[in-house]
C-alpha positions as CSV (number, residue, x, y, z in Angstrom):
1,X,-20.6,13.2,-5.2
2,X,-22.0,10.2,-7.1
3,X,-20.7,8.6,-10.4
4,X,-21.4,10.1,-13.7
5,X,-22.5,7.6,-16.4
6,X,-19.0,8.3,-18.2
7,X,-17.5,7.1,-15.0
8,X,-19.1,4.4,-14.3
9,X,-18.3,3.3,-18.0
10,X,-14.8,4.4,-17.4
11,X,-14.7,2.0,-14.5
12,X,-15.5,-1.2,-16.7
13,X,-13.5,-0.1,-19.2
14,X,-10.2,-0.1,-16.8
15,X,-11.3,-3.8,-15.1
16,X,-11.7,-5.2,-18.4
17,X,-8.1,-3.6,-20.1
18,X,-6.9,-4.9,-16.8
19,X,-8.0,-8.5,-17.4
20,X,-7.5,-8.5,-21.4
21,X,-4.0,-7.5,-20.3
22,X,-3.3,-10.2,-18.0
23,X,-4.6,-12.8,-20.3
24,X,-2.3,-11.6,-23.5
25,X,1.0,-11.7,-20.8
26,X,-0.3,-15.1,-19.9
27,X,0.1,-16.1,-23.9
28,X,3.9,-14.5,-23.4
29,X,4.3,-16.4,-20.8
30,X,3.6,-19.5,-22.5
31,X,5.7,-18.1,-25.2
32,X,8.9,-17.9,-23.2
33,X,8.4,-14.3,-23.4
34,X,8.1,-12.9,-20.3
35,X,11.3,-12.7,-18.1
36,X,10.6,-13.8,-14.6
37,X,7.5,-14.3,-13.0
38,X,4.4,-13.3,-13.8
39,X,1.3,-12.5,-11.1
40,X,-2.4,-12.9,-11.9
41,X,-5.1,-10.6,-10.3
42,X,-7.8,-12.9,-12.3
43,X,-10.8,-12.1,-10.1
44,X,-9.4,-9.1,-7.8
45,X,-9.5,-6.6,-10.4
46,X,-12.1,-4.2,-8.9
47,X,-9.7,-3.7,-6.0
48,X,-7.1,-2.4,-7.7
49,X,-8.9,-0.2,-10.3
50,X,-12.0,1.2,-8.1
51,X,-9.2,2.4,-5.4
52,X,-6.7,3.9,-7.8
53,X,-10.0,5.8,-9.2
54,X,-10.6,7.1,-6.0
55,X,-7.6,8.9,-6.4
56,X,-6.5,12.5,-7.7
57,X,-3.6,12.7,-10.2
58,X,-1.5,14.5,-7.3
59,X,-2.2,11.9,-5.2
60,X,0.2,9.0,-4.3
61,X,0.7,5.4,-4.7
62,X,2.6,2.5,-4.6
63,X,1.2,-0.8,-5.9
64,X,1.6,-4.6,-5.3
65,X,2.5,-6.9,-7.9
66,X,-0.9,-7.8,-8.8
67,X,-2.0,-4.0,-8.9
68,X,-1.8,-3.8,-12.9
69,X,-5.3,-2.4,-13.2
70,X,-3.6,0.1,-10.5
71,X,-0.9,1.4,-12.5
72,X,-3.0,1.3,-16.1
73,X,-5.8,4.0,-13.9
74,X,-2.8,6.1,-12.8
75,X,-1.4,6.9,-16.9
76,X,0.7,3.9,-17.5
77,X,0.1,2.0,-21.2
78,X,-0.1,-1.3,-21.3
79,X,3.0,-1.3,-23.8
80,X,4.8,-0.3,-20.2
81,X,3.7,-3.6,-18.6
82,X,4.3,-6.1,-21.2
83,X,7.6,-4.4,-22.3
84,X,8.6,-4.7,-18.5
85,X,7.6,-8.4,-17.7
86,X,9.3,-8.6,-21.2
87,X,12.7,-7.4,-19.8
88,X,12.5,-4.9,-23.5
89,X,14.9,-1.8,-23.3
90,X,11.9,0.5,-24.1
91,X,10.6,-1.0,-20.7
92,X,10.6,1.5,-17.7
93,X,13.3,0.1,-16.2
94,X,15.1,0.0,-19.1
95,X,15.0,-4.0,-19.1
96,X,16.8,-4.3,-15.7
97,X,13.9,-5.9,-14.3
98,X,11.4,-8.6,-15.6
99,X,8.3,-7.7,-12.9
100,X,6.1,-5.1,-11.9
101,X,8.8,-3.3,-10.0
102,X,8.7,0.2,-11.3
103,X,7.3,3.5,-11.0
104,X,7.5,7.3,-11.9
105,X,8.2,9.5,-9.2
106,X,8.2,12.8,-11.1
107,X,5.0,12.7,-13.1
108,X,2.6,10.1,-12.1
109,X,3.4,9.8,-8.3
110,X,3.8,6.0,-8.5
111,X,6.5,4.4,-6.2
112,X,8.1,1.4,-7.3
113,X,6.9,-1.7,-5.4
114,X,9.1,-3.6,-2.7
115,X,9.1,-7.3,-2.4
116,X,9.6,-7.5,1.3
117,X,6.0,-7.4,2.6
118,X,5.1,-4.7,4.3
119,X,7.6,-2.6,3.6
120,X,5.3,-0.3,1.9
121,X,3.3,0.9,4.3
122,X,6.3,2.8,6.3
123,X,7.7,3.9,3.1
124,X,3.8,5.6,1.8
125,X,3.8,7.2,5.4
126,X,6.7,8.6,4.8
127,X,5.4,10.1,1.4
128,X,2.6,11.2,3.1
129,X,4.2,12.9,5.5
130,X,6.8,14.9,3.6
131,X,3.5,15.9,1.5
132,X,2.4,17.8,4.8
133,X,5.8,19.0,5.6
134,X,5.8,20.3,2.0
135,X,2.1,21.9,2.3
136,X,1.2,20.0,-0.6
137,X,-2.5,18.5,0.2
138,X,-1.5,15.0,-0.7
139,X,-2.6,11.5,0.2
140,X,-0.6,8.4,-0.2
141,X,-1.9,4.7,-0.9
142,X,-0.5,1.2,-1.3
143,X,-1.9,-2.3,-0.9
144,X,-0.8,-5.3,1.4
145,X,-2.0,-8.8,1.2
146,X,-4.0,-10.8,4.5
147,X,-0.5,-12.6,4.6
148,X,1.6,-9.6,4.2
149,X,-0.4,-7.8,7.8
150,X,1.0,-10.6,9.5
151,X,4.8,-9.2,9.0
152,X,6.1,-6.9,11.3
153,X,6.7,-3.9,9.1
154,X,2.6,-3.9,8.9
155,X,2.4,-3.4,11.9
156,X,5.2,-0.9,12.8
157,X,4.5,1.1,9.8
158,X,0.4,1.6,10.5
159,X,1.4,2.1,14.3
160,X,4.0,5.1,13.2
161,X,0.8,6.3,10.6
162,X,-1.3,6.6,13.1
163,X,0.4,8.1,15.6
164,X,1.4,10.7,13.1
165,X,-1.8,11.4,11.7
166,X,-0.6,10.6,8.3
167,X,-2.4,11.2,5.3
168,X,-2.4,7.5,4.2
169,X,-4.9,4.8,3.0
170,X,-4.0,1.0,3.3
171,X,-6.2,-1.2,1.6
172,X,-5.8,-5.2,2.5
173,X,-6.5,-7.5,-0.2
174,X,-7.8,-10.2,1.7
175,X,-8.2,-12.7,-1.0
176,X,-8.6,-15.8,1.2
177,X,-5.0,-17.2,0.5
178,X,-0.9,-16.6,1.7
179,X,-0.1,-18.2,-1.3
180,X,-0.8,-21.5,-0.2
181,X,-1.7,-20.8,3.6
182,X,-5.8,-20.2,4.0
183,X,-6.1,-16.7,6.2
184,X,-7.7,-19.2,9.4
185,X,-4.2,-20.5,9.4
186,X,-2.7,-17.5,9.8
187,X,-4.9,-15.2,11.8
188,X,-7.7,-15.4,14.5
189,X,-9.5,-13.1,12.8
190,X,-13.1,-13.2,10.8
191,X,-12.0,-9.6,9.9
192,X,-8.4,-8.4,9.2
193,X,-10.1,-4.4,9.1
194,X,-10.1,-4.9,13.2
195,X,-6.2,-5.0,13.2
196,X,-6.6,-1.2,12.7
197,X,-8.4,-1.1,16.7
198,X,-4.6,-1.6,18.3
199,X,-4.2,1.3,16.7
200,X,-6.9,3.8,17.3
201,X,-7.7,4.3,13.2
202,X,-10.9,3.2,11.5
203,X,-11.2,-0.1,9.9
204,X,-13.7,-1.1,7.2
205,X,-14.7,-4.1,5.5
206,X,-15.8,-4.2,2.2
207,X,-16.9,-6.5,-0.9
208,X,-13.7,-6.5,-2.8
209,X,-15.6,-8.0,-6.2
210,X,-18.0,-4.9,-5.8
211,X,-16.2,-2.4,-7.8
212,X,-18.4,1.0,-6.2
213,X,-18.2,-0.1,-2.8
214,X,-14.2,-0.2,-3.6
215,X,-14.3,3.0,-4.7
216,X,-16.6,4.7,-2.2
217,X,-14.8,3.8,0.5
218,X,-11.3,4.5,-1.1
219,X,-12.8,8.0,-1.8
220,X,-14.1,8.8,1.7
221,X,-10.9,7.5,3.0
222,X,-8.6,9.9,1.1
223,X,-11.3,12.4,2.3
224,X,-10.7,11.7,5.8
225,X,-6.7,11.9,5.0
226,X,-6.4,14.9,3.2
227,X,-8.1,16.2,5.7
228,X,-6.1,15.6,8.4
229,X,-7.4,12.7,10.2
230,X,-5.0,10.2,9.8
231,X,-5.1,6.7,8.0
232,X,-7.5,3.9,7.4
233,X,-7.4,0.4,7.3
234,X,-9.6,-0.9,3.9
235,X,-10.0,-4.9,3.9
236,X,-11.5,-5.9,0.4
237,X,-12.6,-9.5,0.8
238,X,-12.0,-11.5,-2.8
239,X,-10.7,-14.6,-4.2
240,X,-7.1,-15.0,-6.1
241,X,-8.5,-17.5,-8.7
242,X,-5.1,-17.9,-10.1
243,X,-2.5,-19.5,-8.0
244,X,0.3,-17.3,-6.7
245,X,2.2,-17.2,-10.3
246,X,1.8,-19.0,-13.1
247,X,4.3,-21.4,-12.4
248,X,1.4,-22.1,-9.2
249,X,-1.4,-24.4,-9.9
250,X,-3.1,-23.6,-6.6
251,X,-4.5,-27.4,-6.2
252,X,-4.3,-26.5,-2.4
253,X,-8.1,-24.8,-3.1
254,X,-10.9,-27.1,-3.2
255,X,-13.2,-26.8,-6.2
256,X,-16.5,-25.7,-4.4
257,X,-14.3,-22.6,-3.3
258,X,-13.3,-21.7,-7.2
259,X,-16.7,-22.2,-8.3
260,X,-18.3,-20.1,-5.2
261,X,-15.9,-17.0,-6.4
262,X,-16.0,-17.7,-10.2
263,X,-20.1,-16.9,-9.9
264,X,-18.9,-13.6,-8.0
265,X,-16.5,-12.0,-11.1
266,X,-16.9,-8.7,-10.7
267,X,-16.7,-7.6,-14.5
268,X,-19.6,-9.9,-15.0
269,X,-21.4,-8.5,-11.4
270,X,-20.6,-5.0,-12.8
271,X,-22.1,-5.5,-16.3
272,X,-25.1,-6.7,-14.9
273,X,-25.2,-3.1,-12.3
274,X,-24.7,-1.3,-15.5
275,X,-28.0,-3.4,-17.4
276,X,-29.8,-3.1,-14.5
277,X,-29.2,0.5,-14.1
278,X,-29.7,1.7,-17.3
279,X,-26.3,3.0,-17.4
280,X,-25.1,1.9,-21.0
281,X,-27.0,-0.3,-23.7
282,X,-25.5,-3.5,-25.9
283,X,-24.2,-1.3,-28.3
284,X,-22.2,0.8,-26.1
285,X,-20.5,-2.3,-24.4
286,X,-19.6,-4.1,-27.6
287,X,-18.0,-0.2,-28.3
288,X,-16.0,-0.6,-25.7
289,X,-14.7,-3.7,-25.6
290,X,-14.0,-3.5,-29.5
291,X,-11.8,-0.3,-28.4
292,X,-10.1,-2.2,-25.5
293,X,-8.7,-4.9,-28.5
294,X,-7.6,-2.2,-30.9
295,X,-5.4,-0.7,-28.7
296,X,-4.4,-3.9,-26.9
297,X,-3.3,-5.1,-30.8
298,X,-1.4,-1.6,-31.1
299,X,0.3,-1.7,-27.5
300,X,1.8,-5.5,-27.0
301,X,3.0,-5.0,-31.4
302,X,4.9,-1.6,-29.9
303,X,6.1,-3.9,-26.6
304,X,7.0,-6.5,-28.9
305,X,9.0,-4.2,-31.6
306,X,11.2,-2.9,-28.9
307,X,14.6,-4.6,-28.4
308,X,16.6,-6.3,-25.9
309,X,18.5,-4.0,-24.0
310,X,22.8,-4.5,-24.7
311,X,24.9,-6.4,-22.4
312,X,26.9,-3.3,-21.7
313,X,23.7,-1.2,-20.4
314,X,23.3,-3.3,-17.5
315,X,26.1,-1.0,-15.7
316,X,24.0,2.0,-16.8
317,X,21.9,3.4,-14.6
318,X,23.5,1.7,-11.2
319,X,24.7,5.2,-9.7
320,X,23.0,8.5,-10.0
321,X,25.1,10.3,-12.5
322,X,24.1,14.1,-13.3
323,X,21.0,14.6,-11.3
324,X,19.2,11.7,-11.6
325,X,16.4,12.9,-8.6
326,X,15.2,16.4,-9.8
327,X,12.1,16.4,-7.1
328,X,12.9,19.3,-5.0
329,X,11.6,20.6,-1.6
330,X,9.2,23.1,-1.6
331,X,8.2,24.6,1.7
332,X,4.6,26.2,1.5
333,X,3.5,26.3,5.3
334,X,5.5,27.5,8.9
335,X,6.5,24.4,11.0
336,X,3.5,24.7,13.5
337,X,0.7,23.9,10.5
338,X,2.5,21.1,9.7
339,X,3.6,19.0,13.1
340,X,0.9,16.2,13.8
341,X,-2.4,16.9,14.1
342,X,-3.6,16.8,17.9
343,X,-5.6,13.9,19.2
344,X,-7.3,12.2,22.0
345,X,-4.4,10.7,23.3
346,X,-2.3,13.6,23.5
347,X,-5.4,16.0,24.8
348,X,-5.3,13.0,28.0
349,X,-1.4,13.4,28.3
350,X,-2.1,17.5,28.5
351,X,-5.4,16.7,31.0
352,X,-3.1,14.6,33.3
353,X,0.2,16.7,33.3
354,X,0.3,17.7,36.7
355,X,0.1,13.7,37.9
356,X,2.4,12.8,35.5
357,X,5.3,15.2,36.3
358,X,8.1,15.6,39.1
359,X,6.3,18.4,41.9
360,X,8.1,20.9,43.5
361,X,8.3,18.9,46.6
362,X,9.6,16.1,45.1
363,X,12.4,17.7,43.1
364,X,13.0,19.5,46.4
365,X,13.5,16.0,48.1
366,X,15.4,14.9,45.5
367,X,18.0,17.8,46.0
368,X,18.1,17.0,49.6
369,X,19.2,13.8,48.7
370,X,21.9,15.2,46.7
371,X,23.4,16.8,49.4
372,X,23.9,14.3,51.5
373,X,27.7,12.9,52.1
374,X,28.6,9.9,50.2
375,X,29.1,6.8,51.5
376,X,32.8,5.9,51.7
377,X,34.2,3.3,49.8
378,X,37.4,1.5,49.6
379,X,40.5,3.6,49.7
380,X,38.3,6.8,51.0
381,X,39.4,8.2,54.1
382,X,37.6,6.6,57.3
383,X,37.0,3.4,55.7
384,X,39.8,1.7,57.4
385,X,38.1,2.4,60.7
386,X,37.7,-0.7,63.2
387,X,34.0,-1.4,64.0
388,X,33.3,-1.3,67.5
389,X,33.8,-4.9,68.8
390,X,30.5,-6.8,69.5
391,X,29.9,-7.7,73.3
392,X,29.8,-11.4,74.2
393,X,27.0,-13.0,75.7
């Protein structure tokens, strides 16, 4: 179903409160503000908000560190990002953490990022797949880096997805850079979508600064999982026109590659679709944006109000005390509708049984075998027995 005009206006409204965001924590930064690091999706923001659109509020997710446009589609505030990279008390984490690392388990389906690359993508499948044990029609997404397929947790978590069928979408951000090793460095691939062929799963390549195609394919893929046919691979080829942090310069990339990508911004390429399109008018942008600085004013003032968490509420929190985990198990389905869904590779297994197993004949030898007497060994009876002398030439 295509894109109502409120959607599409929806869409530039999240990529632009994404970058307006990132450019007030960069002032915090500068500020000695923000606790920590802080990591810039300048340039990759249609990634991260056309495939979170794509998603339905059951759905689930679990976001990189550059992913803020991600978590702002999925109901957090922005008051929840700055107050986090702000280490505040009123922060999700409760100021225990001065990153993106958090999430919401029991309302917004958000799991909490994990710094060891990969590590993700075996986690979501595992969401994914109590979803289907639960009978709950849901669909589980996270994001991965060109550098971070390289790790082995890539690969042995989409291997395990697509062996089970899971109901997961991976989409690559390949954005041309492992913080400071170029992608021909690290792969012999044009496209990192073909990694999904070892694995028997569709991979597509996409415009990553094309914030429709982003979402288009997001959608069918979350289709194609919920229902039933496994994962997919998503590369979004972009540009990180920041360096890795802000502590990163990035003068490992050569100006004609900045200026090649700064001409592709997809706000800007997006604004232009919109003109062209006759899908908004000058008025309705400048409405927009106007909106996007009144409540940007109202959130960081809110972020900023709230205090420093006390020395002693570090120790909070560490253990679960009192049922801290309320999300309980409901079965909906018998076992067999939710074991793996069959495939190709099990229908040849089935084909090819009779070649594959033990035959009668066989087994029947084997037991023959059996029965035979066993060889004697030392201090068994008869093993002391002379062998008959050999005769001489």
């Amino acid at each position: 179903m295509p894109l109502s005009k409120p959607q599409h206006l929806e869409l530039y409204y999240w990529m632009q409160l994404n970058r307006k965001l990132e450019d007030a924590l960069t002032i915090l930064f500068r500020q000695n503000k923000v606790v920590g690091g802080l990591y810039s999706s300048l340039g990759q923001e249609a990634i991260s908000v056309g495939s979170a659109y794509a998603l339905e509020k059951r759905d689930w997710m679990a976001p990189m560190i550059r992913n803020h446009g991600a978590l702002l589609v999925k109901g957090f505030k922005p008051r929840d990002i700055a107050m986090q990279y702000m280490a505040r008390k009123g922060s999700p984490t409760g100021g225990k953490e001065g990153t993106s690392h958090f999430g919401d388990l029991s309302d917004r389906h958000v799991v909490s990022p994990i710094s060891m690359l990969g590590d993700l993508i075996p986690v979501m499948t595992g969401v994914g797949l109590a979803a289907r044990y639960l009978g709950r029609d849901e669909v589980a997404m996270t994001w991965i880096g060109d550098g971070g397929s390289s790790t082995g947790a890539f690969h042995e978590g989409l291997n395990f997805a697509a062996v089970q069928r899971a109901p997961l979408v991976l989409i690559l951000e390949n954005n041309l850079w492992a913080y400071s090793t170029p992608t021909y460095l690290q792969a012999g691939l044009k496209d990192f979508a073909d990694r999904a062929k070892a694995y028997g799963i569709p991979g597509v390549t996409i415009d990553g600064n094309d914030v429709l195609a982003v979402y288009e394919a997001t959608r069918a893929a979350v289709e194609r999982a919920r229902r039933g046919d496994g994962p997919t691979l998503i590369e979004t080829k972009s540009f990180r026109r920041k360096g890795h942090a802000q502590h990163d310069p990035a003068n490992y990339v050569p100006d004609w590659m900045r200026k090649e990508w700064e001409a592709k911004d997809p706000i800007l390429r997006f604004e232009k679709y919109l003109t062209d399109k006759k899908l908004w008018t000058e008025k309705e942008k400048n409405e927009i944006l106007a909106r996007i600085d009144r409540e940007l004013k109202d959130e960081l003032a809110a972020a900023e109000a709230s205090p420093l968490p006390q020395p002693e509420e570090a120790a909070l929190g560490v253990y679960c005390e009192g049922g801290c985990h309320e999300i309980r198990a409901t079965w909906k389905r018998s076992p067999d509708e939710v074991k793996p869904p069959r495939h190709e590779v099990a229908d040849w297994f089935v084909e090819h049984k009779p070649a594959l197993l033990p035959t009668a004949s066989v087994n029947g030898a084997r037991s023959a075998k059996r029965e035979k007497e066993p060889v004697a060994v030392a201090g068994n009876p008869g093993h002391g027995k002379k062998k008959p002398a050999r005769k001489k030439k």
